[in-house]
C-alpha positions in Angstrom: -14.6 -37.7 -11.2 -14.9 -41.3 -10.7 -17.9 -42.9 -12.0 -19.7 -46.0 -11.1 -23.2 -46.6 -13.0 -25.7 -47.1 -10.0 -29.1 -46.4 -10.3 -29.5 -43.9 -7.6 -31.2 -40.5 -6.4 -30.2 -37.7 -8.5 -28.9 -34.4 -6.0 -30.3 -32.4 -8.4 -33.6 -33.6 -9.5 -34.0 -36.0 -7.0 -34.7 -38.7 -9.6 -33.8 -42.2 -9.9 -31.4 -42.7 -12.7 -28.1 -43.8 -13.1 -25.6 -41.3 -11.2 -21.9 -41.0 -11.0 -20.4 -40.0 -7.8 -18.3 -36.6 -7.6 -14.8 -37.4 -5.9 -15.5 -33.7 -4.1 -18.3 -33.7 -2.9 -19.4 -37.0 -2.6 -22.9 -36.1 -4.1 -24.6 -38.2 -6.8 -25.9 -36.8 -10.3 -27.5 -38.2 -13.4 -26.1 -37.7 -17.1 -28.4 -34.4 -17.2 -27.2 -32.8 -14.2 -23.4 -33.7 -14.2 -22.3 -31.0 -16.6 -24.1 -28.7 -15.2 -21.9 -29.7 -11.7 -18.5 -29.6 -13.3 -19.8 -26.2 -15.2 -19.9 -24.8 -11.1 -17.0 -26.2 -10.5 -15.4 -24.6 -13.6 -17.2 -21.2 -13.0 -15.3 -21.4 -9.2 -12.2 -22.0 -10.8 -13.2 -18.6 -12.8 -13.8 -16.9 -9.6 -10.6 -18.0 -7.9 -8.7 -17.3 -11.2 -10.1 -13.4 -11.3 -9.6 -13.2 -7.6 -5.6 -14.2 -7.8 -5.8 -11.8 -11.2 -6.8 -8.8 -8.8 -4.4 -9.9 -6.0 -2.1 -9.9 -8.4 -2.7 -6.3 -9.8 -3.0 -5.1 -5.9 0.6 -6.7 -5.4 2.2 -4.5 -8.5 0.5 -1.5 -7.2 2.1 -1.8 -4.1 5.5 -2.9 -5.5 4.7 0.9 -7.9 4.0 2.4 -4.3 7.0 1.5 -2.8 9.5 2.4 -6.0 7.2 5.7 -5.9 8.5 6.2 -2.0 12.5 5.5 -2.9 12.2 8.2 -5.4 11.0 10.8 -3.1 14.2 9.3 -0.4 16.0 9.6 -3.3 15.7 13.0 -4.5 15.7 14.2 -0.8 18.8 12.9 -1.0 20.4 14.6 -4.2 18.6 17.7 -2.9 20.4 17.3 1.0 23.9 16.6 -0.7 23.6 19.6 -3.1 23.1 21.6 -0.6 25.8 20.7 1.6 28.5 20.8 -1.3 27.3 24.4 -1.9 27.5 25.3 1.8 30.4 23.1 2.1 32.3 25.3 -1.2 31.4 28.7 0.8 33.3 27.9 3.7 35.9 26.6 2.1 36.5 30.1 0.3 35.8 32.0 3.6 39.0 29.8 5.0 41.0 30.3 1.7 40.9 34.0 2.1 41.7 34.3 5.1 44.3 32.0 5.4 45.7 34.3 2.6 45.1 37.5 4.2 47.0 36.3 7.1 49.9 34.6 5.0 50.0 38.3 2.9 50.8 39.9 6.4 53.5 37.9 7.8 55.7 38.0 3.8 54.8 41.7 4.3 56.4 41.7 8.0 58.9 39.7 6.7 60.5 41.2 3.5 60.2 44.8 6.0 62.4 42.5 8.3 64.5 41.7 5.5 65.2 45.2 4.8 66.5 45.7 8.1 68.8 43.1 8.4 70.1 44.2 4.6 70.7 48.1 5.8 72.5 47.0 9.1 74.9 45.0 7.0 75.3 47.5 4.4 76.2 50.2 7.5 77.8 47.8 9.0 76.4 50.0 11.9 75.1 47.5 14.3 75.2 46.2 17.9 73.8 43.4 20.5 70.5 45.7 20.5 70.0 45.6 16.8 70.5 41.7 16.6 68.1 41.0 19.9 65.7 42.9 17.8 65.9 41.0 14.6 66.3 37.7 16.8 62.9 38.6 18.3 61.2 39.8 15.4 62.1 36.3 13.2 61.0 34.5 16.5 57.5 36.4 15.9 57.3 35.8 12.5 58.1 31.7 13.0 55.8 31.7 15.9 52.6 33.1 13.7 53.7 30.8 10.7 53.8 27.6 12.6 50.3 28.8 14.6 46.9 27.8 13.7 44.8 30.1 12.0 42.3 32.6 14.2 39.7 30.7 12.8 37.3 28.1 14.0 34.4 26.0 12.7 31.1 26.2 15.3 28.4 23.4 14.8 24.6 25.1 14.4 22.2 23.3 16.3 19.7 24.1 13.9 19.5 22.0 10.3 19.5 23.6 7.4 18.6 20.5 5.3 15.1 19.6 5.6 14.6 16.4 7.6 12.3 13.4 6.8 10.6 10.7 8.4 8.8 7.7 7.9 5.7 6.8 9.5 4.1 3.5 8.5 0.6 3.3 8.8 -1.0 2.4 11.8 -2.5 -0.9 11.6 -5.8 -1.0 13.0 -6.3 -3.0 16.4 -9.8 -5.5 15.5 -12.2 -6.0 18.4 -12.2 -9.9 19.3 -15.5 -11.8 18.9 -17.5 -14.6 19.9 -16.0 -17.9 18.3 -19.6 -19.8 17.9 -21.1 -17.8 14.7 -24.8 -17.2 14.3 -26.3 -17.9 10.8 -28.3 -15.2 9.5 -28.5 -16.2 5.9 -29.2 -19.3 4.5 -27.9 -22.3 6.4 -30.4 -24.9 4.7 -28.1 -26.4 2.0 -26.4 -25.7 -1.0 -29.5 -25.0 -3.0 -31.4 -22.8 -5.3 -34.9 -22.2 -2.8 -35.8 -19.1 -1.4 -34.2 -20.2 1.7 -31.2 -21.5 0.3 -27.2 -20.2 -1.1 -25.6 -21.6 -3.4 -21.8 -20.2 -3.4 -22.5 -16.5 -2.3 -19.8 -13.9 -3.0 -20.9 -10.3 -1.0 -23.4 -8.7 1.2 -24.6 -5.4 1.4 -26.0 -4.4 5.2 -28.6 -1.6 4.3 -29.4 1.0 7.4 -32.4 -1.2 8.6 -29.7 -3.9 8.5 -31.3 -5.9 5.8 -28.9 -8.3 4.4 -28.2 -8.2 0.2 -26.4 -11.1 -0.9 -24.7 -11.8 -4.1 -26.0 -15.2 -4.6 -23.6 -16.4 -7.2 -24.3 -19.6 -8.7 -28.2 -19.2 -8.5 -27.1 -15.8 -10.4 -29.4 -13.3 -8.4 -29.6 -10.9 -5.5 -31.6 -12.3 -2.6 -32.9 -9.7 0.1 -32.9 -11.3 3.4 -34.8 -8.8 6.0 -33.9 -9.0 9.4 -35.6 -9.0 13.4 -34.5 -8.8 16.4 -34.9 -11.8 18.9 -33.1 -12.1 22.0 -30.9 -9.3 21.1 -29.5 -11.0 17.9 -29.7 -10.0 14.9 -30.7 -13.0 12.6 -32.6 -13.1 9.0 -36.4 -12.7 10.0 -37.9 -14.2 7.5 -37.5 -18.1 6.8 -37.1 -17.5 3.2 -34.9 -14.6 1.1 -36.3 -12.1 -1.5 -35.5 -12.4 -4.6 -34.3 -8.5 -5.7 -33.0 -9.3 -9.2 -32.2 -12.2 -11.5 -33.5 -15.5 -10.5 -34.6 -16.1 -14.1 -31.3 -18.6 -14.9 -28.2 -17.9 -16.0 -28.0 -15.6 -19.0 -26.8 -12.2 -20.3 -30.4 -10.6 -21.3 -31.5 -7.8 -18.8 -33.3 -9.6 -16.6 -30.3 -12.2 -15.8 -27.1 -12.6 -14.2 -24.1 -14.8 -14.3 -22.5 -15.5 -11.1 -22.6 -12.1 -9.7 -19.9 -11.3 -7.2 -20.8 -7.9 -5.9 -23.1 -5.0 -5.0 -23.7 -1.8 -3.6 -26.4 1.1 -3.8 -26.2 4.8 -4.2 -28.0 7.5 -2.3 -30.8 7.2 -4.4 -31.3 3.4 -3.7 -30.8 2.5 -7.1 -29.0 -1.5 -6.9 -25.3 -2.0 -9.0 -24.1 -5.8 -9.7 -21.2 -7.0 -10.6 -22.2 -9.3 -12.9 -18.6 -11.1 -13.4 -19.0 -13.7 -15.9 -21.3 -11.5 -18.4 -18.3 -9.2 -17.9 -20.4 -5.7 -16.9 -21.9 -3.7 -13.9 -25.9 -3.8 -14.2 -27.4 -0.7 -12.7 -30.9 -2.1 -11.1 -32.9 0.9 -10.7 -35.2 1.6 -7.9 -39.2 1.6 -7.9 -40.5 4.8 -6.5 
């Protein structure tokens, strides 16, 4: 921050006093109030710092997710070739056996053939009818060696491996809107009134469409309840509610530091994420 000793107008207390200009801003504060503007800015920097933190963590869970998704691709994988080695090991012994049944049929053929051409010579008994007949008969025999096997492979249609697929996640198609925004919640400043925000984090949108905001650096819960004018809805009321906190920064009970979040059950009762005392206050409800 630069600083420049003026005597002018506090932003703050509204008091004059010599102020030092913030280089961000551009808003004046005394020697009171200055801290307490670089404590915001340092409490944002917390905030951005646990939002990057919980990016962060969202990023390695999805990084886990994926590795999670290769091991299933993986073992489908192991499981797919397994099973094909075993099928693939079955047919082979199928071919094997017969391939030897037919090779144990043409030696048999052939050592009777050999017999045959052994007694002729022994007789010595033997004419152009007996050596047609042993010419044909080797021809056979060569003729079914040299043949392919009666055996053939057919391709099943069906799979027996169980396919997969991947289907990302559809990405849901947002409706367009307006480009000129209505303000519905504050809108009067950075400031700590009833009808003003100062760094909010979350809303909550009850069923009457009351608005709950998680007015962070005031550190409380404002209620802002809603109307309908001109088909719009807008915050009805000028100023907000105060539902919890508003008693300063702090950690008793009755205080928050910058809280960032809320929600309700279905018994109405109010839950804060009170970030910077570290804890979820339950807040609950006044029958």
């Amino acid at each position: 921050m630069a600083m420049a000793n003026n005597k002018r107008k506090c932003f703050t207390c509204h008091k004059e006093n010599n102020t030092y200009t913030c280089e961000g801003c551009l808003k004046r504060f005394c020697s009171r109030h200055i801290p307490e503007h670089q404590q915001k800015l340092n409490d944002e920097l917390s905030h951005i710092i646990i939002d990057y933190d919980q990016l962060k963590q969202k990023i390695n869970e999805q990084n886990r997710q994926n590795h999670s998704l290769i091991n299933q691709i993986d073992q489908w994988e192991m499981e797919s070739i397994e099973k094909i080695q075993q099928k693939a090991q079955s047919y082979r012994e199928i071919v094997i056996k017969f391939s030897e049944t037919s090779i144990n049929d043409i030696e048999i053929r052939f050592n009777d053939l050999n017999k045959q051409i052994q007694q002729l010579k022994k007789e010595n008994d033997f004419n152009e009818i007996n050596l047609n007949y042993l010419k044909s008969q080797l021809m056979k025999l060569t003729q079914e060696l040299n043949s392919p096997l009666k055996i053939s492979i057919k391709e099943d249609s069906e799979s027996f491996i169980n396919e997969i697929s991947i289907i990302p996640s559809k990405i849901s198609k947002f409706s367009k809107w307006k480009q000129n925004a209505i303000t519905v919640a504050g809108g009067n400043g950075q400031g700590h009134e009833l009808n003003q925000l100062d760094h909010p984090f979350r809303i909550f949108i009850d069923k009457k469409k009351n608005i709950f905001i998680a007015d962070g650096f005031n550190h409380r819960i404002v209620e802002w309840r809603h109307n309908a004018k001109e088909g719009q809805i807008i915050a009805g009321k000028e100023e907000g509610e105060i539902v919890v906190g508003g008693n300063g920064k702090g950690n008793q009970s009755n205080q928050l530091n910058n809280p960032s979040g809320l929600s309700f059950d279905n018994k109405g009762n109010l839950f804060v994420v009170d970030r910077l005392n570290h804890q979820v206050g339950k807040f609950e409800i006044i029958l």
